[in-house]
C-alpha positions in Angstrom: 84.3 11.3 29.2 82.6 13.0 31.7 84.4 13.4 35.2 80.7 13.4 36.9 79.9 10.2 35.6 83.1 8.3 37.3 81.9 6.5 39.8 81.7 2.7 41.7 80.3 1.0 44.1 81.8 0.8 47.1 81.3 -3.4 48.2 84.5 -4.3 50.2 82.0 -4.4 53.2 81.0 -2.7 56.2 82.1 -1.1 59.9 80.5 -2.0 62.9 80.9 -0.8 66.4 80.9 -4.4 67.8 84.1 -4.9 65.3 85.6 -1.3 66.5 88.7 -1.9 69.2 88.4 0.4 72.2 92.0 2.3 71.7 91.8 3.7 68.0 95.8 3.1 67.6 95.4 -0.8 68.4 92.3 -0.1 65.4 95.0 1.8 63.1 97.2 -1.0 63.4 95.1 -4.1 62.5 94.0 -1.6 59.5 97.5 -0.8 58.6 98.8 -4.9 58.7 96.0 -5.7 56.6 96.7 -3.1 54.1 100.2 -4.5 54.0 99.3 -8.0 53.9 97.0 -6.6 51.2 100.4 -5.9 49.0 98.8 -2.0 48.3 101.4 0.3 47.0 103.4 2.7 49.7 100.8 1.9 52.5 102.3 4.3 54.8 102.0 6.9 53.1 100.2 9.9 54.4 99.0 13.1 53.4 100.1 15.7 56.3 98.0 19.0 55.8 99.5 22.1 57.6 98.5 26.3 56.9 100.8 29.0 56.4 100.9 32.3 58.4 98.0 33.3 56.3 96.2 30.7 56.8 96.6 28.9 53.6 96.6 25.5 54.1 99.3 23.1 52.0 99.2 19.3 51.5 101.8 16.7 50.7 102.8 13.2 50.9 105.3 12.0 53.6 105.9 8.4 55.5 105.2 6.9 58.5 107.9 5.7 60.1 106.8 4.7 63.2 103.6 4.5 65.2 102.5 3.7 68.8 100.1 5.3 72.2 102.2 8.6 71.9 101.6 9.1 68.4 102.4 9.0 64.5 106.2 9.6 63.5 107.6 11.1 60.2 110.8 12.7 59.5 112.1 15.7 57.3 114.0 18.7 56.3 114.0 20.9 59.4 114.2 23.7 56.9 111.4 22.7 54.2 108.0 24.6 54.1 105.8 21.9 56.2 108.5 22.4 59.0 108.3 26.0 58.9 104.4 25.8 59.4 104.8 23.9 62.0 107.0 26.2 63.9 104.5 28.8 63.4 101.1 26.7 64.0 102.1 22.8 65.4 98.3 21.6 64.5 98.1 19.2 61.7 96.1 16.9 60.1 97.2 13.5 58.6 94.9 11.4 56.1 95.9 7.6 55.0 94.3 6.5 51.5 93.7 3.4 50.9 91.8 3.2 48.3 91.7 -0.7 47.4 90.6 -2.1 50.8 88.0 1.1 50.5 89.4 2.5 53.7 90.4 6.1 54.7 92.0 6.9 58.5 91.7 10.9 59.1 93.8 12.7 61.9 93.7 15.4 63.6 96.2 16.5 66.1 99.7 18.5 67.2 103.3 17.6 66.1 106.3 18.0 68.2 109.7 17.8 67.2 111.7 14.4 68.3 114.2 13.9 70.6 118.2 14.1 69.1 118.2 10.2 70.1 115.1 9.4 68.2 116.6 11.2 65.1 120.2 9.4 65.4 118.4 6.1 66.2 116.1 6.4 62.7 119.2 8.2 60.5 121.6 5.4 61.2 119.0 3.0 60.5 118.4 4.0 56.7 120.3 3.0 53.9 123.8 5.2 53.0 121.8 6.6 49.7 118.9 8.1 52.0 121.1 10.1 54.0 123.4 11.5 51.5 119.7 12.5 50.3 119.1 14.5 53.0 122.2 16.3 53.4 122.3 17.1 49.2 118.2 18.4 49.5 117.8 21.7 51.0 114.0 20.7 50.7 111.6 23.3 49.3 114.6 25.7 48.0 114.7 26.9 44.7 116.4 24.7 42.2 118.1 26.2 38.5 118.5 22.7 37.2 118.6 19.0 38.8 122.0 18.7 37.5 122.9 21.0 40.5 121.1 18.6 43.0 122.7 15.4 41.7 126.0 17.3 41.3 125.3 18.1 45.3 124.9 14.4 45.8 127.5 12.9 43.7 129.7 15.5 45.8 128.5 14.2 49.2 129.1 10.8 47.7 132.8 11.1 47.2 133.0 13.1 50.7 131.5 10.4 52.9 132.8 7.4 50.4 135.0 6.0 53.7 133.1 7.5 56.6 130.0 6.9 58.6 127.8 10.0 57.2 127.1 12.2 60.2 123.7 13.3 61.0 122.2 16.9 59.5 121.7 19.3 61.9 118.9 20.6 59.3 117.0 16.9 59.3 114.6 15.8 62.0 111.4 13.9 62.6 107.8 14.7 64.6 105.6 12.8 66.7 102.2 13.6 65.8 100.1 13.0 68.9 96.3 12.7 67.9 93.7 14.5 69.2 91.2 12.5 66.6 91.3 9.3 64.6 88.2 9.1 62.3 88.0 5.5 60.4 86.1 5.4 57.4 84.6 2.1 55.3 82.7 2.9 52.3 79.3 1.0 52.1 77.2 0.1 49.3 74.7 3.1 47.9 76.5 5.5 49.7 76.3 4.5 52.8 79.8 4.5 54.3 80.5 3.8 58.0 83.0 6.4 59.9 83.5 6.4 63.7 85.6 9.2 64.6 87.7 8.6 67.9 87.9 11.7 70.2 90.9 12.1 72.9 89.0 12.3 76.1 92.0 12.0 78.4 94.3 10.0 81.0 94.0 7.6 77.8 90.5 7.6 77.4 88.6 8.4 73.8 85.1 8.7 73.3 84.0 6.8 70.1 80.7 8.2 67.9 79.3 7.2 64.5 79.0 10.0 61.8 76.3 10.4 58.6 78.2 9.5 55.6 
């Protein structure tokens, strides 16, 4: 097998202007209902890119947990290696793959941290096993076995087994409020449609098509 010669044709259909929404967040949302009424695995998950001090930049896989005009939410160790980035450099980039419905949405824009209300209002909301999770990781850390992180856990468990489990003051989420929103369909022979969204102000974008 070659890895050049993978390839497909792209045939889920096209992306016209006429068919575009004026507010790119009312577009994210009909894209993200039908990729959920399109039964596609985790489809809010995101990639969040962010760069180190040096520059370097690092990508992983988070989810959104909320969305609306102010921006895209996600939560996190306050401690772990994309928060630390952020500290230092608060620009980020979020990507949403979904491959099936042959449909990427690409963002670009700055992450602040939440308010202590909008932290307590999400933690309390999640299921007991989540947030003994997030007290037992101290995400990013090093780790001599997993038997000390499920010992951690199992720990935590028996601690908390007859209380409410408080919040961490380690555990947080950001807003990411967007700058750009670039929505992408792939088209047959290679010629996919993307209209990238640009944050013009007072609540205004300006909307262009881009060359595949």
């Amino acid at each position: 097998m070659k890895i050049a010669d993978i390839r497909r044709e792209y045939i889920k259909g096209g992306l016209r202007r006429k068919d575009l929404k004026a507010d790119p967040i009312e577009q994210f949302n009909l894209w993200l209902e039908q990729a959920v009424a399109a039964n596609l695995e985790d489809p809010t998950a995101m990639t969040i890119a962010t760069v180190d001090e040096n520059g370097q930049p690092f990508q992983r896989i988070v989810l959104l947990k909320n969305v609306d005009k102010n921006g895209f939410v996600f939560y996190t160790n306050l401690g772990s290696r994309k928060a630390q980035h952020i500290e230092n450099h608060n620009k980020v980039s979020i990507h949403f793959p979904w491959h099936t419905l042959e449909r990427q949405v690409h963002i670009t824009g700055v992450a602040e941290k939440l308010s202590a209300v909008e932290n307590m209002k999400y933690f309390t909301s999640r299921p007991k096993e989540s947030q003994l999770a997030a007290w037992a990781s101290k995400q990013s850390s090093r780790l001599s076995t997993r038997g000390v992180l499920e010992g951690k856990y199992l720990e935590l468990k028996q601690k908390f087994a007859k209380g409410e489990i408080p919040i961490p003051t380690f555990w947080g989420g950001y807003r990411i409020r967007p700058e750009s929103i670039e929505f992408w369909q792939g088209g047959e022979h290679r010629l996919h449609d993307r209209f990238l969204f640009t944050d013009a102000g007072e609540g205004h974008w300006d909307v262009e098509r881009l060359a595949p």
